[in-house]
KOLPALO-635812 format. One record per residue (C-alpha): residue number from 0; x, y, z; residue in one letter. Coordinates in pm, 1 decimal. Layout:
% residues N
{koltor:NUM c1:X c2:Y c3:Z lumlo:a}
...
% end
This chain:
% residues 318
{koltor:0 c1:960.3 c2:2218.4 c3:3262.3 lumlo:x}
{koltor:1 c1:881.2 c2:2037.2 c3:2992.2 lumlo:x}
{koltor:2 c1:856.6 c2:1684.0 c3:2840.5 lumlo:x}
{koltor:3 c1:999.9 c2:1643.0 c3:2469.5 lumlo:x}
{koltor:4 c1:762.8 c2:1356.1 c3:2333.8 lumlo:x}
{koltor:5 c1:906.1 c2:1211.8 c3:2007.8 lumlo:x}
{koltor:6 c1:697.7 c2:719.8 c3:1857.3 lumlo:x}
{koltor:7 c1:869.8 c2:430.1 c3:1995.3 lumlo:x}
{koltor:8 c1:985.6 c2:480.4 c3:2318.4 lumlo:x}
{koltor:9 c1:1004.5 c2:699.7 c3:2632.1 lumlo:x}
{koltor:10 c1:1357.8 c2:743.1 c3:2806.4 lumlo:x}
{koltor:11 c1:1374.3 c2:724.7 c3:3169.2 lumlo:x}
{koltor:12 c1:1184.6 c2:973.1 c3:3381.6 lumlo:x}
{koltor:13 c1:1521.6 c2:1029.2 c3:3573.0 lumlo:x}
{koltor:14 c1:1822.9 c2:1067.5 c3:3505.0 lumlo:x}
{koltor:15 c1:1949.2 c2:799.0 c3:3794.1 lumlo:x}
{koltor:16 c1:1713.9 c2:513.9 c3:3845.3 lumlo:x}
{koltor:17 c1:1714.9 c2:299.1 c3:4155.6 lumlo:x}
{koltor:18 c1:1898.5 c2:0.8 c3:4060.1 lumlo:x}
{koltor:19 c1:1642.4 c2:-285.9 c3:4075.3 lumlo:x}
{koltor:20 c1:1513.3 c2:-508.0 c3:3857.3 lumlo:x}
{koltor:21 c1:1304.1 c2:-247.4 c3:3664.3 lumlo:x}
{koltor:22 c1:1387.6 c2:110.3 c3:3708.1 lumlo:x}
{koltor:23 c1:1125.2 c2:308.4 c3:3962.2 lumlo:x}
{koltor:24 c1:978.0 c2:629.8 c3:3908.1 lumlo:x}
{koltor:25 c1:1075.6 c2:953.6 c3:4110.1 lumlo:x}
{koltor:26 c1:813.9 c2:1137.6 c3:4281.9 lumlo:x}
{koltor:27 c1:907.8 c2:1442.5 c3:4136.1 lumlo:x}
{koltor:28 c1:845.9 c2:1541.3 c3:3763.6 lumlo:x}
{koltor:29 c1:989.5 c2:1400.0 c3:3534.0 lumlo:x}
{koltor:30 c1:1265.8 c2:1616.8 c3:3335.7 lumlo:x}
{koltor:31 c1:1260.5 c2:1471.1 c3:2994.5 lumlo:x}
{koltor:32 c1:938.7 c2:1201.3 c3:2804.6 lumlo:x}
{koltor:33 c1:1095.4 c2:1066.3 c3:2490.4 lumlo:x}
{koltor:34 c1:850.0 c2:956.2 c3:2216.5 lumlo:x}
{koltor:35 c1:968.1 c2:847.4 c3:1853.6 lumlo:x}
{koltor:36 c1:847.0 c2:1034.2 c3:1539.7 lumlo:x}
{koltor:37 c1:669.4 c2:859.9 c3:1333.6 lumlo:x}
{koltor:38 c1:700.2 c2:899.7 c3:943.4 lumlo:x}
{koltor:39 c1:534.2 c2:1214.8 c3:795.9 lumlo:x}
{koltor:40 c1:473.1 c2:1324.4 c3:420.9 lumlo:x}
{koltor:41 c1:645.4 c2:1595.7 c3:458.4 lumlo:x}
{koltor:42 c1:868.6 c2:1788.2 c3:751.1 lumlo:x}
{koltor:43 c1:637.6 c2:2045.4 c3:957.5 lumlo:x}
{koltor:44 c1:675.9 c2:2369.3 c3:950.7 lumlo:x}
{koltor:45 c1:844.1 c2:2558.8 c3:1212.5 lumlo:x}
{koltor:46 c1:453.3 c2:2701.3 c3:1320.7 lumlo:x}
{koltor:47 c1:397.1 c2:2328.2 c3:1359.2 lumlo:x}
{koltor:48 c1:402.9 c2:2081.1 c3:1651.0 lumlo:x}
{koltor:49 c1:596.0 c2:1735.4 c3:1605.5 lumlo:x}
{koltor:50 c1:611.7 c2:1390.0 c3:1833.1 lumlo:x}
{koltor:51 c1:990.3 c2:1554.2 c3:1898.7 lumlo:x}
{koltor:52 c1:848.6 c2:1864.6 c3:2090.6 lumlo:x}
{koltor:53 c1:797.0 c2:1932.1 c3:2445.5 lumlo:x}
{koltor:54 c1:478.7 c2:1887.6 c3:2660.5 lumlo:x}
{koltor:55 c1:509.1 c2:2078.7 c3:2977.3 lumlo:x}
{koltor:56 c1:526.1 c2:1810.5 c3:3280.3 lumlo:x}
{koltor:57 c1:200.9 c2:1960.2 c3:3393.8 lumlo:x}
{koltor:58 c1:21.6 c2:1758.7 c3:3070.6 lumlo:x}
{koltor:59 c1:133.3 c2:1444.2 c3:3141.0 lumlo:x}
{koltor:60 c1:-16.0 c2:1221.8 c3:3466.2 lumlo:x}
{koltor:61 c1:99.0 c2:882.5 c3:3566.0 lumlo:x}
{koltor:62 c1:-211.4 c2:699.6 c3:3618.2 lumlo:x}
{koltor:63 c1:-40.7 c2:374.8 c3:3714.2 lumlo:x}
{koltor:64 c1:316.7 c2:210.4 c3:3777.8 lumlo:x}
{koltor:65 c1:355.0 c2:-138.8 c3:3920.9 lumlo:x}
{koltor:66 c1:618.8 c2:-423.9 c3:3842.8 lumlo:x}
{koltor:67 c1:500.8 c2:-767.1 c3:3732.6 lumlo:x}
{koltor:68 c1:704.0 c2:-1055.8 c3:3684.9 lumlo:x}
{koltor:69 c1:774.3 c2:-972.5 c3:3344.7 lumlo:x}
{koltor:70 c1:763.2 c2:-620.9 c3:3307.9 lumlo:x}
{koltor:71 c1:797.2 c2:-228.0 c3:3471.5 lumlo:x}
{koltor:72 c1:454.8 c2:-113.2 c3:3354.2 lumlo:x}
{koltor:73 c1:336.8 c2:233.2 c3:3356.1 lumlo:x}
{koltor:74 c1:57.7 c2:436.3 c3:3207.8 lumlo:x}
{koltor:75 c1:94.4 c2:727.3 c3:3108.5 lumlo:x}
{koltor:76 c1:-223.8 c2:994.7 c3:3026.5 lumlo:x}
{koltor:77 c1:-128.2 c2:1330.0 c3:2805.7 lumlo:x}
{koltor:78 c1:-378.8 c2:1595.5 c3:2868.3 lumlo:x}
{koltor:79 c1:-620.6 c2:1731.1 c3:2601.3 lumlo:x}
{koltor:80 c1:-552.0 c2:2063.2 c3:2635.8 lumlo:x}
{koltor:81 c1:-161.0 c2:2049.4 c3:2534.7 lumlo:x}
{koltor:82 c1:-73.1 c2:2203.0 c3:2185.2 lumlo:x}
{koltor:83 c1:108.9 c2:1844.2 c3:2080.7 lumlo:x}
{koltor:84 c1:5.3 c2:1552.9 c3:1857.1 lumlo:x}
{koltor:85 c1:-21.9 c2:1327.6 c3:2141.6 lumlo:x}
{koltor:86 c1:-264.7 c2:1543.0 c3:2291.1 lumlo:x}
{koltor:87 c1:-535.9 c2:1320.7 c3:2448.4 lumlo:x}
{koltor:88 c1:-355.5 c2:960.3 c3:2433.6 lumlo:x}
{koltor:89 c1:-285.2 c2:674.9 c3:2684.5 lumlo:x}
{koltor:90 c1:28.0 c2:529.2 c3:2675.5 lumlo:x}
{koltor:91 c1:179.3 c2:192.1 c3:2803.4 lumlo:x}
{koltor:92 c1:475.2 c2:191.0 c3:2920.7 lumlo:x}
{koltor:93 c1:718.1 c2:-141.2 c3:2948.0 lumlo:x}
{koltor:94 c1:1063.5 c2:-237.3 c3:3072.0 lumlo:x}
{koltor:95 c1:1329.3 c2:-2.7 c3:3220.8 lumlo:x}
{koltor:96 c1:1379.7 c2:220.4 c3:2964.1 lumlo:x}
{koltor:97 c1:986.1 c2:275.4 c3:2899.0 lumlo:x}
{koltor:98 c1:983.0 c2:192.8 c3:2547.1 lumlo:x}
{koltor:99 c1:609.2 c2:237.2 c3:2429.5 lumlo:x}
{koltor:100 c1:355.4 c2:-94.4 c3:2393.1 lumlo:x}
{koltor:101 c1:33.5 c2:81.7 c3:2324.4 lumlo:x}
{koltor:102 c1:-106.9 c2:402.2 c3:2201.9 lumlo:x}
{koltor:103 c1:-456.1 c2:524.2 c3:2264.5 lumlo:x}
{koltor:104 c1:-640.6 c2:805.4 c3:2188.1 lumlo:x}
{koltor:105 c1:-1010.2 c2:834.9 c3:2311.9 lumlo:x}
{koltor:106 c1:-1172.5 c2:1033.0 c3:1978.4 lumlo:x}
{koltor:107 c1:-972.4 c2:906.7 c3:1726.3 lumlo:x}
{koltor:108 c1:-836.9 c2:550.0 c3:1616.5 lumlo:x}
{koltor:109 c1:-523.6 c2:666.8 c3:1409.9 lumlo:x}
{koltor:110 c1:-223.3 c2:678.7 c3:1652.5 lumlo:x}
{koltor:111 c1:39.7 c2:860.6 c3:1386.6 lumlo:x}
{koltor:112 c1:302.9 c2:539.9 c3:1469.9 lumlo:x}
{koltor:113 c1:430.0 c2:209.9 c3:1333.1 lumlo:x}
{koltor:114 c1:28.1 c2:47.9 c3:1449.1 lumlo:x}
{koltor:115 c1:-91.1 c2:241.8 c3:1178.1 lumlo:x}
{koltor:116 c1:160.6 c2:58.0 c3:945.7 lumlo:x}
{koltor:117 c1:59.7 c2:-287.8 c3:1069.5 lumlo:x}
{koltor:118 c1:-277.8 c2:-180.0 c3:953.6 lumlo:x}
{koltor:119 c1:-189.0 c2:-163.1 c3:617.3 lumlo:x}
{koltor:120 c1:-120.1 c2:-563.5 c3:581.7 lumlo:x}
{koltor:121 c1:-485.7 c2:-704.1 c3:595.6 lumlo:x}
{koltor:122 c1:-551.5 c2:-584.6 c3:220.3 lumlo:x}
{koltor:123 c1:-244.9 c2:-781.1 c3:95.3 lumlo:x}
{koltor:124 c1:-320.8 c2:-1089.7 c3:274.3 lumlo:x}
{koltor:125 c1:-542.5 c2:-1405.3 c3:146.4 lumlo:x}
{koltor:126 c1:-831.9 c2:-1496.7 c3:367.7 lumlo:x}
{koltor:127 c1:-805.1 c2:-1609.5 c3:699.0 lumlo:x}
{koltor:128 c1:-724.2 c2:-1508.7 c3:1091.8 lumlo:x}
{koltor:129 c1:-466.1 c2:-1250.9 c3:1162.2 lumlo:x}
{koltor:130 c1:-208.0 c2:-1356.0 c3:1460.7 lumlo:x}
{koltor:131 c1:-90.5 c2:-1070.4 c3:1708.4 lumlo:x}
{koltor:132 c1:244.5 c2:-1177.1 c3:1823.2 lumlo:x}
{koltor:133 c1:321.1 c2:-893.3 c3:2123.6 lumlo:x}
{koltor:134 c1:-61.4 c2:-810.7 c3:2229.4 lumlo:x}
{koltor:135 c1:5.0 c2:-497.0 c3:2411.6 lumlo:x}
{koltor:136 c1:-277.3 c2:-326.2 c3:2544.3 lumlo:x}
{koltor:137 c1:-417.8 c2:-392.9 c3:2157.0 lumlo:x}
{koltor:138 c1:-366.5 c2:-98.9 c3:1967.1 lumlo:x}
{koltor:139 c1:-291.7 c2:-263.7 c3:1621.7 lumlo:x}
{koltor:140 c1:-556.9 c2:-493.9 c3:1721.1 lumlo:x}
{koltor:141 c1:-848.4 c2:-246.2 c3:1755.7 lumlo:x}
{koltor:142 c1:-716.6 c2:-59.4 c3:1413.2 lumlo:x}
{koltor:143 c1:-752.7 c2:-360.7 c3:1230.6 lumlo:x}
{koltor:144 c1:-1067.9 c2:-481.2 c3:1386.9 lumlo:x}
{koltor:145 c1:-1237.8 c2:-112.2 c3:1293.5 lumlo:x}
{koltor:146 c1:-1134.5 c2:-115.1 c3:968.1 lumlo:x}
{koltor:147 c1:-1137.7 c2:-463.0 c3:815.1 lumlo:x}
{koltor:148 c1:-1480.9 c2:-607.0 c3:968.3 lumlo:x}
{koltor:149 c1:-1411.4 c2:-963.2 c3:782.8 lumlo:x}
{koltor:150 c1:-1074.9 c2:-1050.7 c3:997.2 lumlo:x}
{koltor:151 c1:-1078.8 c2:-1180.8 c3:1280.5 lumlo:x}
{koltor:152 c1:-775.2 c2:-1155.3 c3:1524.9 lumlo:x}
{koltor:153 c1:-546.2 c2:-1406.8 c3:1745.4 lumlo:x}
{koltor:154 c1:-323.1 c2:-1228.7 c3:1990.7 lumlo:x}
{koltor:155 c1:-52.7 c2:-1331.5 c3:2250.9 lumlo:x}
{koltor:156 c1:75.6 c2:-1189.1 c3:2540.8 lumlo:x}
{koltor:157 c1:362.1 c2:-1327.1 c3:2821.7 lumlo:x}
{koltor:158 c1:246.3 c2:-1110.4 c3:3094.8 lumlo:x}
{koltor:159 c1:-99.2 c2:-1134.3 c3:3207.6 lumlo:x}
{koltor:160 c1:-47.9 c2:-776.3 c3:3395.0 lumlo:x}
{koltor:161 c1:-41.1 c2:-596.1 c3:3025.5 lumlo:x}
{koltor:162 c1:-365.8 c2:-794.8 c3:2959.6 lumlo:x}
{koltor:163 c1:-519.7 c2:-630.3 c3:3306.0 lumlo:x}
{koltor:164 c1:-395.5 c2:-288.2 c3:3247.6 lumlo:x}
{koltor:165 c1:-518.0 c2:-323.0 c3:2896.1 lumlo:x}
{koltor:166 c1:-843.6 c2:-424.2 c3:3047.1 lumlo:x}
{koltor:167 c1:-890.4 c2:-128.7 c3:3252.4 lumlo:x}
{koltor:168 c1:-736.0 c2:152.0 c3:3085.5 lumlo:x}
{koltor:169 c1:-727.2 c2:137.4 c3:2689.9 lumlo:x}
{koltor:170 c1:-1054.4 c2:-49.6 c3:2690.7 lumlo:x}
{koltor:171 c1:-999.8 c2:-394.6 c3:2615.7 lumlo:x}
{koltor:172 c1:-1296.8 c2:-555.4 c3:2735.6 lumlo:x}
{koltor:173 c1:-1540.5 c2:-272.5 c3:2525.9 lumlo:x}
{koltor:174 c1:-1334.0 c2:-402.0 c3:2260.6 lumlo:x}
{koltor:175 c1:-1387.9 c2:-760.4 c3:2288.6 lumlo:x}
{koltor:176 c1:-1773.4 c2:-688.4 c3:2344.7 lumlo:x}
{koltor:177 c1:-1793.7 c2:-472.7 c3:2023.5 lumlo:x}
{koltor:178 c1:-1600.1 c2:-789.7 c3:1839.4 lumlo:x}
{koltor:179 c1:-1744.2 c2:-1143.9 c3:1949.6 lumlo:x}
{koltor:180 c1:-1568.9 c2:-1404.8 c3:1765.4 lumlo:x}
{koltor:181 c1:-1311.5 c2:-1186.7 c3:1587.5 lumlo:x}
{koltor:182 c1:-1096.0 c2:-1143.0 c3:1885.5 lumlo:x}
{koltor:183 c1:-907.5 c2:-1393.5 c3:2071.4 lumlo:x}
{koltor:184 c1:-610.3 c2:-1326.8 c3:2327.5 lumlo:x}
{koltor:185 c1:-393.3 c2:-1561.8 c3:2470.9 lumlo:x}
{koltor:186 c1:-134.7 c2:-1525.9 c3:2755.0 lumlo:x}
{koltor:187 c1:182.0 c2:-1698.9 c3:2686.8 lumlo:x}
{koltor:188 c1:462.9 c2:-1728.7 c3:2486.0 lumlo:x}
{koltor:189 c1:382.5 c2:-1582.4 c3:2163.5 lumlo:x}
{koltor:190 c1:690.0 c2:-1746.8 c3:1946.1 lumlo:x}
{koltor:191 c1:465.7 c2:-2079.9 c3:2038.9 lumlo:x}
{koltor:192 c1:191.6 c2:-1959.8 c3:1840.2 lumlo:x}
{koltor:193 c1:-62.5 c2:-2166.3 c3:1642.4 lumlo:x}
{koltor:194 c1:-350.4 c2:-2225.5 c3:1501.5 lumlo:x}
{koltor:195 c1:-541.8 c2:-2461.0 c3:1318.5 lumlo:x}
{koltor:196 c1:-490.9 c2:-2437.7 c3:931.5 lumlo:x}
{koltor:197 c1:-288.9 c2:-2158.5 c3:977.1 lumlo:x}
{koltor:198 c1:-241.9 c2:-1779.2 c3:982.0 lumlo:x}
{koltor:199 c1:-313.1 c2:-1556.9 c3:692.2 lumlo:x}
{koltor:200 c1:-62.7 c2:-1322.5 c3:842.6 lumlo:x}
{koltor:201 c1:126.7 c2:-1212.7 c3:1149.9 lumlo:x}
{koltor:202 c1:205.8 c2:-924.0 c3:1281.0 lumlo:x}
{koltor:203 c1:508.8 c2:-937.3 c3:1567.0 lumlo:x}
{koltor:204 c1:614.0 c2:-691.6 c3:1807.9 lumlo:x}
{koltor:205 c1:818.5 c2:-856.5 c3:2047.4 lumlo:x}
{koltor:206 c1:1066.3 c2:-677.5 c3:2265.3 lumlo:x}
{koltor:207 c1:1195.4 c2:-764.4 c3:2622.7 lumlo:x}
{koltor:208 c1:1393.7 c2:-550.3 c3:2847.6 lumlo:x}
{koltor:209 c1:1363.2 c2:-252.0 c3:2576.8 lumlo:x}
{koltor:210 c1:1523.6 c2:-482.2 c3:2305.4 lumlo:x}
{koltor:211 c1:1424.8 c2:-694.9 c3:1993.2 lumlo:x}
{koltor:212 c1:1351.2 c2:-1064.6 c3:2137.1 lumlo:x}
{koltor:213 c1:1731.7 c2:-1245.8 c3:2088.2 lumlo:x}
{koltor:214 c1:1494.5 c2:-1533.7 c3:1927.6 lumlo:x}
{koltor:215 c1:1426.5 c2:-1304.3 c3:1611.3 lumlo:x}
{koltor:216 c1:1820.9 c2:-1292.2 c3:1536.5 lumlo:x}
{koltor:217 c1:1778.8 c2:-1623.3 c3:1474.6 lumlo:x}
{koltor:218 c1:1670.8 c2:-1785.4 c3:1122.1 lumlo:x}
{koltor:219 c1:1519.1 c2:-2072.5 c3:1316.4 lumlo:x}
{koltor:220 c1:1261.0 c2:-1857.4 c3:1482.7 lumlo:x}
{koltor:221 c1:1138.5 c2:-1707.9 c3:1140.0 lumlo:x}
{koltor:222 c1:1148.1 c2:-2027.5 c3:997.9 lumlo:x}
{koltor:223 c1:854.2 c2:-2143.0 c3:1248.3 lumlo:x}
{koltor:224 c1:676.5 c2:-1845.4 c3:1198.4 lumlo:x}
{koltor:225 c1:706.2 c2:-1909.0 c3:783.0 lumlo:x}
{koltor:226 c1:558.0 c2:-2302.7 c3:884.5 lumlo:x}
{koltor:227 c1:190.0 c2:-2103.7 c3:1050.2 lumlo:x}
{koltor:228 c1:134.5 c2:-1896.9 c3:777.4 lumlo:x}
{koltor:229 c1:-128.8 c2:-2018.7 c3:511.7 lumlo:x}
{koltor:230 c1:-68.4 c2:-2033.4 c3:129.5 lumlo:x}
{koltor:231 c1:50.7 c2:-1666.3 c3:15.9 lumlo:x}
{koltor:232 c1:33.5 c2:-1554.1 c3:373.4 lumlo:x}
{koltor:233 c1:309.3 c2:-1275.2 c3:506.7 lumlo:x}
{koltor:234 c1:503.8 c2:-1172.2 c3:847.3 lumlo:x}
{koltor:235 c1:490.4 c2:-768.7 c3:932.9 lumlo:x}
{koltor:236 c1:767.7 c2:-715.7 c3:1195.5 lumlo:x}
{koltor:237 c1:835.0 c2:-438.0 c3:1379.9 lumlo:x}
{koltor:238 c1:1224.6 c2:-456.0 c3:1375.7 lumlo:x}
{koltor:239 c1:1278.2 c2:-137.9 c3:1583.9 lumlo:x}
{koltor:240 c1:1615.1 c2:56.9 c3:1476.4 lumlo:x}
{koltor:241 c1:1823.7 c2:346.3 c3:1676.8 lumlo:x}
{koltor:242 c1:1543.2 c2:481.8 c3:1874.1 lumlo:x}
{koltor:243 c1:1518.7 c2:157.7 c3:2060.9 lumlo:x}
{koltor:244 c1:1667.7 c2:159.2 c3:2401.7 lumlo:x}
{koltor:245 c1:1724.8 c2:-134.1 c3:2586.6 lumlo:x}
{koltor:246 c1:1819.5 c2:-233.1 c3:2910.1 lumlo:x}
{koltor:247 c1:2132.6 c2:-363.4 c3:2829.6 lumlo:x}
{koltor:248 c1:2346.6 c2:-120.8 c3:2615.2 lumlo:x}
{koltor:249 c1:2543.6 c2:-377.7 c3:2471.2 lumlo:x}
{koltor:250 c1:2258.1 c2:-443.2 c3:2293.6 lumlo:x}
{koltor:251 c1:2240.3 c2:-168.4 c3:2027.9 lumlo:x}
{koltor:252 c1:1942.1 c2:-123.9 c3:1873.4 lumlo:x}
{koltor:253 c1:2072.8 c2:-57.4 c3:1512.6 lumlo:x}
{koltor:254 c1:2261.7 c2:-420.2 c3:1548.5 lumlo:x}
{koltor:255 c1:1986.7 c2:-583.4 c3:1696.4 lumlo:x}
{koltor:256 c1:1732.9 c2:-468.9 c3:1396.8 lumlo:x}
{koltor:257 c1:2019.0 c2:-568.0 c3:1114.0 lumlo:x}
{koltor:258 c1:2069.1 c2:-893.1 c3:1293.5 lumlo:x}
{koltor:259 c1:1723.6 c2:-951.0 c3:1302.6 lumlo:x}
{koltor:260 c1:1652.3 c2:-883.3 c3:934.8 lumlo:x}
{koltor:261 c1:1955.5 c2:-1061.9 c3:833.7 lumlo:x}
{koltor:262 c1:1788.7 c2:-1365.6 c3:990.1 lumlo:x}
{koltor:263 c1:1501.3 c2:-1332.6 c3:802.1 lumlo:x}
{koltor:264 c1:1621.8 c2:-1299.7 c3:496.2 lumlo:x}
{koltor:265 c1:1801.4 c2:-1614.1 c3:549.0 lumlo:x}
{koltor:266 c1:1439.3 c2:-1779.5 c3:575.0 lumlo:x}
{koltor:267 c1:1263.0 c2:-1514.0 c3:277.4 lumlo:x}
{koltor:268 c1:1530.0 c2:-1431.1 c3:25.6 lumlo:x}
{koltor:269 c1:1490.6 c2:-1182.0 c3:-179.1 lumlo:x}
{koltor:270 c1:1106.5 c2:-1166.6 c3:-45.8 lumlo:x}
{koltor:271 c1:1185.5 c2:-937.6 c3:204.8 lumlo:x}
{koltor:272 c1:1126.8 c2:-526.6 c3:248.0 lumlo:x}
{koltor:273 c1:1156.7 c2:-245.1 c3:468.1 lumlo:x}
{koltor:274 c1:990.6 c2:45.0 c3:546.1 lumlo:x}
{koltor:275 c1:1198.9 c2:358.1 c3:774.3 lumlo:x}
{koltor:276 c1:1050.1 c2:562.5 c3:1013.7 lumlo:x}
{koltor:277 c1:1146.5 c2:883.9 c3:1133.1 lumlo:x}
{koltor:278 c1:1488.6 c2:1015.7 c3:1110.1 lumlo:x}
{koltor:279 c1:1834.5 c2:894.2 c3:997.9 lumlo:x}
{koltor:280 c1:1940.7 c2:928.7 c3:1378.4 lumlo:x}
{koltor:281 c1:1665.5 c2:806.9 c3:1523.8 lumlo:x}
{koltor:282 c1:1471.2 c2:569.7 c3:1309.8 lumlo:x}
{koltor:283 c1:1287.4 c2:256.3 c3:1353.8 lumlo:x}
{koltor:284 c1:1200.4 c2:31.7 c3:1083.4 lumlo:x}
{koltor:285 c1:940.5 c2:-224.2 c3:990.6 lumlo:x}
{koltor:286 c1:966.0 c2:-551.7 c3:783.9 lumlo:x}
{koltor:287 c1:755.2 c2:-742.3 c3:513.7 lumlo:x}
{koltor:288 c1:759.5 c2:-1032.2 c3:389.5 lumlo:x}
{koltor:289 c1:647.5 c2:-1192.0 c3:18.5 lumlo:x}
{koltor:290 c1:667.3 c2:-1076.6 c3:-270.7 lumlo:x}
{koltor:291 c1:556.5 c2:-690.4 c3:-334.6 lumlo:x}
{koltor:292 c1:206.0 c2:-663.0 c3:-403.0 lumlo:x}
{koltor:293 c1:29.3 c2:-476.5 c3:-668.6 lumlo:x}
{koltor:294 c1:63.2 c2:-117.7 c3:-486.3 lumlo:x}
{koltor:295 c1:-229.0 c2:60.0 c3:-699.0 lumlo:x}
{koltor:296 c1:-445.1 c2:-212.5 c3:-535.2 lumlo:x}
{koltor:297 c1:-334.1 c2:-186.2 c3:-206.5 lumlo:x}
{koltor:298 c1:-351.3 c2:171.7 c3:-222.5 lumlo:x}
{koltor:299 c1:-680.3 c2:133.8 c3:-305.7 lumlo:x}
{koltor:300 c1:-805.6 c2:-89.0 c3:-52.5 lumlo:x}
{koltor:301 c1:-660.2 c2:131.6 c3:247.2 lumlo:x}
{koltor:302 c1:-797.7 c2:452.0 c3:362.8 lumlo:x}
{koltor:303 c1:-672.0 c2:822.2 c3:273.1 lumlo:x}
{koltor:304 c1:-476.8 c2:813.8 c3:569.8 lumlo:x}
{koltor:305 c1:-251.6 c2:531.1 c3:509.6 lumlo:x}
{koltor:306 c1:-204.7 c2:504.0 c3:159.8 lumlo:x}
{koltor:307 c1:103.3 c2:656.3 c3:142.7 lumlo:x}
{koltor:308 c1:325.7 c2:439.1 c3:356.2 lumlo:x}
{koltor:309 c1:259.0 c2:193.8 c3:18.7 lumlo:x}
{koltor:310 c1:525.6 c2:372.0 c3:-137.6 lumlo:x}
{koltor:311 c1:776.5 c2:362.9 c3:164.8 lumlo:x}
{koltor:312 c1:868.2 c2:-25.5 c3:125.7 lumlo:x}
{koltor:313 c1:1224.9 c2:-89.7 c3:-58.5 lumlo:x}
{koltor:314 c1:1381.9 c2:-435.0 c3:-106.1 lumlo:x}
{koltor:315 c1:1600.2 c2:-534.6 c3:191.4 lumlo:x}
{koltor:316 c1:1973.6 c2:-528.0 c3:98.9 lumlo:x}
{koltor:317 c1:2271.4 c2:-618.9 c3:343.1 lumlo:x}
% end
């Protein structure tokens, strides 16, 4: 038995869930882990490992599954010894489906998903605090915090549960010892995020039940957001796409994303980019707003390993 891992999500760990409010995990193994590719330079060769391979069942240990009043949560540890690039990880789990929060690897900071693109927005922003709309267990947030040491970070989270597990397993409070005064978290609503004078940028992430927040598909939410950002500041959204599964399958994950980014381009005109991920059938996209920056320099600014996603973003079109 194995488990096909593939970046954005995990489908159900069987194939008929108890009907509750959040589905519950069999005892036995699961038959099938789903995790999203993320976007590679080139395809692998057939000698090569992918996200979209299998990990025998044997490599993969639940370390904890509990339902909070907003969420399913699991986490999810991938063993070391597994030929897979996921080898080594921790991975939070949220909502029926078990669409992935957080990605953690203990020797490396890189997780090979759409984090490492929200790491690429610091360089393109003008000075001031970052805000972390969708917390997680903080894996954009420790990226950022290793490799820009002048920004400092404001993140929100509903459920205070993420915030524990984040605490004990993906090492949230070694992270906010190793960064006094750069890192704030806050548990509540995110879209009621503010600070004083303003963000530089934000960085959202918000899903519920395995879908895009409705709130983004609506220009008035963006328009907010657009009112907290500082002079020349930006949004980086990740607007999910056909890998997204969500509770409720009338809510398509392809529609929900184009809803979503017609909505903001109602609010950013002709300010507004994409970037795809993965696969024609199973992609996920992120958004951008402002106008495109000088790529040499951001290129320049990043390191090795993310400078190519710079050349990924195209203009958003309907």
């Amino acid at each position: 038995m194995s488990i096909g891992l593939s970046t954005h999500q995990i489908r159900p760990f069987i194939s008929n869930p108890i009907k509750i409010s959040r589905h519950s995990l069999h005892h036995t193994p699961p038959k099938h882990l789903r995790l999203r590719p993320s976007p590679l330079k080139s395809q692998p060769s057939h000698q090569t490992k992918t996200q979209d391979d299998g990990v025998p069942a044997d490599d993969v240990k639940i370390i904890a599954k509990f339902r909070s009043r907003h969420n399913y949560i699991r986490v999810l540890e991938v063993s070391r010894k597994t030929d897979h690039p996921f080898a080594g990880s921790r991975l939070l789990l949220l909502d029926g489906p078990g669409n992935i929060h957080s990605v953690s690897f203990l020797f490396k900071s890189l997780t090979n998903t759409y984090f490492d693109v929200f790491a690429t927005l610091p360089p393109i922003l003008p000075p001031g605090p970052i805000g972390i709309l969708g917390f997680g267990a903080g894996s954009a947030a420790r990226l950022i915090l290793e490799l820009y040491p002048e920004v400092v970070i404001h993140g929100w989270e509903l459920d205070p549960s993420v915030i524990k597990v984040a605490k004990e397993f993906f090492g949230l409070v070694k992270l906010e010892k190793k960064y006094p005064g750069r890192l704030f978290i806050y548990v509540g609503n995110a879209l009621n995020a503010s600070i004083r004078e303003g963000f530089s940028g934000i960085l959202v992430d918000l899903f519920s039940k395995g879908s895009l927040l409705p709130e983004l598909e609506d220009p008035n939410t963006w328009e907010k957001l657009r009112k907290c950002l500082r002079k020349g500041g930006r949004v980086m959204v990740n607007v999910g796409g056909s890998c997204v599964e969500a509770e409720d399958s009338r809510r398509d994950g392809k529609v929900v994303m184009e809803d979503t980014l017609k909505a903001m381009q109602r609010v950013f005109g002709e300010n507004l980019f994409i970037l795809h991920l993965g696969n024609r059938k199973d992609d996920s996209s992120i958004a951008l707003t402002g106008e495109l920056p000088d790529l040499v320099a951001w290129k320049k600014a990043l390191p090795h390993s993310l400078k190519y996603y710079v050349d990924m973003w195209i203009p958003f079109s309907e």
